[in-house]
N, CA, C and O atoms as CSV, one atom per row, in Angstrom:
chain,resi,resn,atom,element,x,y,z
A,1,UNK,N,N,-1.422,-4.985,6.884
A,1,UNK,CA,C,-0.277,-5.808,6.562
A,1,UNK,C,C,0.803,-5.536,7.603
A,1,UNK,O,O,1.254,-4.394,7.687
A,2,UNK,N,N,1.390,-6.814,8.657
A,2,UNK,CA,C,2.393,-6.434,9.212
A,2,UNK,C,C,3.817,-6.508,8.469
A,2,UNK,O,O,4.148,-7.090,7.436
A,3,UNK,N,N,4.648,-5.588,9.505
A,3,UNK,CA,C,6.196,-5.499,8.700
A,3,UNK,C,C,6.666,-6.890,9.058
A,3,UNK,O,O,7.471,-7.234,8.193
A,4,UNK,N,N,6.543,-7.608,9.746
A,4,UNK,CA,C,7.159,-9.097,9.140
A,4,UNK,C,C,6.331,-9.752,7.776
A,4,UNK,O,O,6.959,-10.549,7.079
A,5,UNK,N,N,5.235,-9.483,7.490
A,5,UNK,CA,C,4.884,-9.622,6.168
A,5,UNK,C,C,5.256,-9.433,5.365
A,5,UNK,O,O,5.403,-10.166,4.388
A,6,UNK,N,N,5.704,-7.716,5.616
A,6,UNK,CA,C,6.102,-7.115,4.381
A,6,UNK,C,C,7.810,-7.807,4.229
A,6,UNK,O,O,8.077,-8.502,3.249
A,7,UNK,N,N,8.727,-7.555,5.162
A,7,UNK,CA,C,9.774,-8.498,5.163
A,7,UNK,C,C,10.278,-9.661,4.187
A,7,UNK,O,O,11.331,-9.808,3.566
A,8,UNK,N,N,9.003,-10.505,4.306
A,8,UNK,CA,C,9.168,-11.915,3.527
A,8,UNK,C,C,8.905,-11.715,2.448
A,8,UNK,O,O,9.070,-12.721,1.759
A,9,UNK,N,N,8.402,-10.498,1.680
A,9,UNK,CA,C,8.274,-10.435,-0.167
A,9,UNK,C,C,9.678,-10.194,-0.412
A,9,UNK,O,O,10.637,-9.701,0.181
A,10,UNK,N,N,9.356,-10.868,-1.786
A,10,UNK,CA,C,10.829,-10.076,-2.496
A,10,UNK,C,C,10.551,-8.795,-2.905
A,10,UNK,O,O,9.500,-8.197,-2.673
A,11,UNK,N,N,11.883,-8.204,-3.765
A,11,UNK,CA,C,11.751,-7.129,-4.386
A,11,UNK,C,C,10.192,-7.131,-5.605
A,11,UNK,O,O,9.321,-6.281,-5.421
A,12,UNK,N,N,10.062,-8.089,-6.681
A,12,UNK,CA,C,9.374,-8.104,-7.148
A,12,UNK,C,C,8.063,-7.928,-6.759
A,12,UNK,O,O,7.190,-7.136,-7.114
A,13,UNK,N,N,8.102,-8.802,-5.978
A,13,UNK,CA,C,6.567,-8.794,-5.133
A,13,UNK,C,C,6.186,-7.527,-4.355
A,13,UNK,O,O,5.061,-7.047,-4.497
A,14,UNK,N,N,7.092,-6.973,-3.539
A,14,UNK,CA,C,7.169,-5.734,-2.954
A,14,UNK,C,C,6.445,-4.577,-4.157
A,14,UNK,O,O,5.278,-4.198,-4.259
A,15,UNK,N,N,7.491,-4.277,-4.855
A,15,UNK,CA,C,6.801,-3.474,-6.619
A,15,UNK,C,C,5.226,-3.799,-6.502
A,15,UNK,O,O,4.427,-2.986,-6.038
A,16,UNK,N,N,4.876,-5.055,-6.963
A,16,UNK,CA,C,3.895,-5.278,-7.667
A,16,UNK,C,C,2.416,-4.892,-6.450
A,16,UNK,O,O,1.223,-4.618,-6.586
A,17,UNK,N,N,3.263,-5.057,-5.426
A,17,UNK,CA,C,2.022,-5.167,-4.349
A,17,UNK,C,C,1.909,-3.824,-3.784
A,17,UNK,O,O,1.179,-3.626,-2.812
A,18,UNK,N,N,2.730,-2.691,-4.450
A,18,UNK,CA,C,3.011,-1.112,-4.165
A,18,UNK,C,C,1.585,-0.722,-5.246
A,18,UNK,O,O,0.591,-0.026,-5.038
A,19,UNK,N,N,2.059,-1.575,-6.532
A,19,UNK,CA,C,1.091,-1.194,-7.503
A,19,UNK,C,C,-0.625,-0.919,-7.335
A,19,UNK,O,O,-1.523,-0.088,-7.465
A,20,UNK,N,N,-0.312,-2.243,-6.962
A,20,UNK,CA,C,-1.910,-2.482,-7.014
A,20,UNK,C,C,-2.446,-2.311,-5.446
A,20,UNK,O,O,-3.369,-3.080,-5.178
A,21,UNK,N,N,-2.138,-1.671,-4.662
A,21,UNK,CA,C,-2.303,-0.891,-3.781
A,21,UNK,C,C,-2.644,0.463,-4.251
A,21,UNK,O,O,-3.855,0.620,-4.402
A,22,UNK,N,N,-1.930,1.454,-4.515
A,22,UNK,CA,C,-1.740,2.799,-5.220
A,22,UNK,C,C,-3.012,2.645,-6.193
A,22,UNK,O,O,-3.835,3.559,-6.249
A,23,UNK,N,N,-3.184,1.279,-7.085
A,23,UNK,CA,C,-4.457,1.440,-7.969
A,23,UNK,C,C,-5.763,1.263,-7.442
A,23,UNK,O,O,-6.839,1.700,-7.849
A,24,UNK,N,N,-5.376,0.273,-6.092
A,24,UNK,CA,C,-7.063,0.575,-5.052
A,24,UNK,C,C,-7.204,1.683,-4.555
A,24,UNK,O,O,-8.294,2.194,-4.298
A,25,UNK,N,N,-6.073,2.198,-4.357
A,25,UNK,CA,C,-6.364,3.499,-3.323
A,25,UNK,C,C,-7.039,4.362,-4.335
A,25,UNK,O,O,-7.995,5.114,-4.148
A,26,UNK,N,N,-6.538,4.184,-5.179
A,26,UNK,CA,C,-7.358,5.560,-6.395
A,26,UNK,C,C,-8.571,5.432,-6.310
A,26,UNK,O,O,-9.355,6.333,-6.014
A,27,UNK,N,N,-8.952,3.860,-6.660
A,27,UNK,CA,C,-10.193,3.921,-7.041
A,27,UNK,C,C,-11.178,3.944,-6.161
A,27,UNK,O,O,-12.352,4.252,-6.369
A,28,UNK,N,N,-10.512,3.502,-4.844
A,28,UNK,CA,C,-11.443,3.709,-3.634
A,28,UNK,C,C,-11.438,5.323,-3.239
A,28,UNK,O,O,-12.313,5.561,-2.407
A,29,UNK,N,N,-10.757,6.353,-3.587
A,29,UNK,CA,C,-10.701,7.947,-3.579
A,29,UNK,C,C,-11.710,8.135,-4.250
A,29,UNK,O,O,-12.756,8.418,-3.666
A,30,UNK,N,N,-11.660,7.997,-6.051
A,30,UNK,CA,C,-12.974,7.718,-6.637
A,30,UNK,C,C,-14.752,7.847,-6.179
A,30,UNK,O,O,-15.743,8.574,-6.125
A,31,UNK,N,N,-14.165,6.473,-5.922
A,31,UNK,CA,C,-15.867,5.826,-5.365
A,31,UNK,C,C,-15.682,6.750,-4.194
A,31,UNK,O,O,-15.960,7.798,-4.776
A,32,UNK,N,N,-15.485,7.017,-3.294
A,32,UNK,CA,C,-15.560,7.762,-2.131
A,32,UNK,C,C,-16.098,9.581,-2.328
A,32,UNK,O,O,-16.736,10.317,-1.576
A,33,UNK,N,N,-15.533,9.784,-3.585
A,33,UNK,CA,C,-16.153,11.196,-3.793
A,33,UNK,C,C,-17.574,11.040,-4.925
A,33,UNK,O,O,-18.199,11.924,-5.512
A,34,UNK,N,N,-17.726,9.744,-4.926
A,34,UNK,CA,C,-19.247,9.771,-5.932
A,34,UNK,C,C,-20.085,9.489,-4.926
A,34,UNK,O,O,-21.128,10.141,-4.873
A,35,UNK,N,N,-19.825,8.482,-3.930
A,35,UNK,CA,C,-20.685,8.170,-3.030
A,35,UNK,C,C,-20.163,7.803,-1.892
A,35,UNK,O,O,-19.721,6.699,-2.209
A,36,UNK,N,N,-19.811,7.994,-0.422
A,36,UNK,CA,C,-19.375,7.659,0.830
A,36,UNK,C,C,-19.491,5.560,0.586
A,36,UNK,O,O,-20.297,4.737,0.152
A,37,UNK,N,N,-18.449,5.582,1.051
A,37,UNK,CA,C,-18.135,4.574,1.382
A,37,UNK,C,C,-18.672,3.728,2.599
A,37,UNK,O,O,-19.093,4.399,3.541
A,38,UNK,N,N,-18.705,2.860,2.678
A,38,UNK,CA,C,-19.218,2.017,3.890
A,38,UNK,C,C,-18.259,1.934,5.571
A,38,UNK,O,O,-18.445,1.839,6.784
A,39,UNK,N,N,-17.088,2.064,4.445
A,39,UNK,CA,C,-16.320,2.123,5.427
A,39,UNK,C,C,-14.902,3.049,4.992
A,39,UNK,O,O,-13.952,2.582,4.363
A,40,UNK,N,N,-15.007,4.394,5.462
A,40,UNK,CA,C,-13.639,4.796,4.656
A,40,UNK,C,C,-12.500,5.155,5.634
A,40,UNK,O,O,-11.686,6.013,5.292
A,41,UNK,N,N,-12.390,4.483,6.949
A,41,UNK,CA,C,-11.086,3.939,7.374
A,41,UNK,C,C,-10.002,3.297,6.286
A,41,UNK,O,O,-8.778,3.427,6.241
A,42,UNK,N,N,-10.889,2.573,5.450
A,42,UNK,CA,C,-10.016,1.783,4.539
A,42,UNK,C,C,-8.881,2.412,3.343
A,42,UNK,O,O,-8.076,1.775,2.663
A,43,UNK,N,N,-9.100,3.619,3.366
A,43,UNK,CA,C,-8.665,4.826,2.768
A,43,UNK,C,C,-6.989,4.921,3.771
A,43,UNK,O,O,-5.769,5.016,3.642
A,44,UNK,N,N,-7.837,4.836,4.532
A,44,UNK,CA,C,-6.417,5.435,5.665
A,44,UNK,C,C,-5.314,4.439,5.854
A,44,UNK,O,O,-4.103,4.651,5.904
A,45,UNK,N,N,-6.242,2.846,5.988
A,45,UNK,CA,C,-5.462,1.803,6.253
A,45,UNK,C,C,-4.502,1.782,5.034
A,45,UNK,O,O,-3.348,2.118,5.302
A,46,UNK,N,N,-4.860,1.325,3.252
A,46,UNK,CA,C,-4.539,1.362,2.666
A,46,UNK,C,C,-3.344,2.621,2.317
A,46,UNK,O,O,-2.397,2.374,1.569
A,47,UNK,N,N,-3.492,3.704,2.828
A,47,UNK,CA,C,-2.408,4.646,2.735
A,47,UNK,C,C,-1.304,4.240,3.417
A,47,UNK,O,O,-0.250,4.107,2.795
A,48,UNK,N,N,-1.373,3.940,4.994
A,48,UNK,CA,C,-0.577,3.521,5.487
A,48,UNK,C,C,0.442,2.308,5.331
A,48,UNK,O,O,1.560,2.381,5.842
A,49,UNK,N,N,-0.001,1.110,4.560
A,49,UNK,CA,C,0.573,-0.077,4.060
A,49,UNK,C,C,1.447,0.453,2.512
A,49,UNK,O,O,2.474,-0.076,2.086
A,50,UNK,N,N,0.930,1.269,2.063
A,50,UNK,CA,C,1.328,1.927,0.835
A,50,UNK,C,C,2.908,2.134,1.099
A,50,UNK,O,O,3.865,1.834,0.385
A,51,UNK,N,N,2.843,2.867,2.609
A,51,UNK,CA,C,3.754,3.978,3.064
A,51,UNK,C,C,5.103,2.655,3.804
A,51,UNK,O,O,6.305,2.638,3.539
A,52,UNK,N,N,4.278,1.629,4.812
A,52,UNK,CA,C,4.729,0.582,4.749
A,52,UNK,C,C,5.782,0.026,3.798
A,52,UNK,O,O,7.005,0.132,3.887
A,53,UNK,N,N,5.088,-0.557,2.915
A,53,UNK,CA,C,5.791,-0.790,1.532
A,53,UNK,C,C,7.103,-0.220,0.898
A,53,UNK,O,O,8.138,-0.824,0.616
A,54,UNK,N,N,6.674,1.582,0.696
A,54,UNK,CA,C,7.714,1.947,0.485
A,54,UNK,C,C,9.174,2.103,1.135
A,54,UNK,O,O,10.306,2.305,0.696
A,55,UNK,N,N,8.434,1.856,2.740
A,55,UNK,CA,C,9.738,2.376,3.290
A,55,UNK,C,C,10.661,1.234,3.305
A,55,UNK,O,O,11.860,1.404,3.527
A,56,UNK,N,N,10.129,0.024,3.068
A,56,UNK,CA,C,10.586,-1.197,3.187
A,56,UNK,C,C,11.623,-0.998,1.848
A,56,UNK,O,O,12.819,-0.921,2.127
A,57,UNK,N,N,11.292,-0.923,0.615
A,57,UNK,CA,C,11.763,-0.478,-0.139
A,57,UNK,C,C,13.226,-0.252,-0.597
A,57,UNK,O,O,14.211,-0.829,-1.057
A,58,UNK,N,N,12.553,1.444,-0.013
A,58,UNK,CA,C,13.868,2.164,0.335
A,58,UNK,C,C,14.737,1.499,1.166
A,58,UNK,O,O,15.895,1.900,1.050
A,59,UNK,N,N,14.553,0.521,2.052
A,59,UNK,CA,C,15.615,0.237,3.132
A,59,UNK,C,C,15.995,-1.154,2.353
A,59,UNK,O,O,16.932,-1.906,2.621
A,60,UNK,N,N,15.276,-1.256,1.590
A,60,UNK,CA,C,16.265,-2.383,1.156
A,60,UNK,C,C,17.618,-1.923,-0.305
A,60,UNK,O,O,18.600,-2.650,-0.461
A,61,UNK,N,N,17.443,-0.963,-0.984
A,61,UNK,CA,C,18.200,-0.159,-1.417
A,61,UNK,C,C,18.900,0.680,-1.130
A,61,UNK,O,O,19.666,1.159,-1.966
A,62,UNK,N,N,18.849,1.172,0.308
A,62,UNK,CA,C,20.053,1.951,1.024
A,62,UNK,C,C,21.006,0.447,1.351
A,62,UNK,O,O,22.215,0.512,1.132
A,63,UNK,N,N,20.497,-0.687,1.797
A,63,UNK,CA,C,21.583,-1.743,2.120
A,63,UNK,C,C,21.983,-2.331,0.956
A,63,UNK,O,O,23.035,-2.967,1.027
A,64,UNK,N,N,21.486,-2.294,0.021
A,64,UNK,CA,C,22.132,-2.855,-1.455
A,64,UNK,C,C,23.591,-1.896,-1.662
A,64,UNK,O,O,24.304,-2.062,-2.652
């Protein structure tokens, strides 16, 4: 996900798309310790957009 992507959500959307991020990442942690993954870059990517997300976040509540 690029940061002009992330940019154009609102607050709501921002939240919701933190969520269900955080709930793939689990479950792809999960599946990853029962059985290797096909691809577990996706672990990393997904962390990073997570991190994305938040910081976006935060910067929109330090300017509020």
């Amino acid at each position: 996900m690029k940061q002009s992507e992330i940019r154009e959500l609102s607050n709501a959307e921002l939240v919701e798309k933190i969520e269900n991020l955080q709930n793939e990442l689990t479950k792809m942690k999960i599946n990853h310790g029962i059985s290797p993954l096909e691809n577990p870059m996706l672990i990393r990517k997904n962390r990073k957009d997570i991190a994305r997300l938040l910081t976006e976040k935060r910067r929109r509540e330090l300017n509020a």
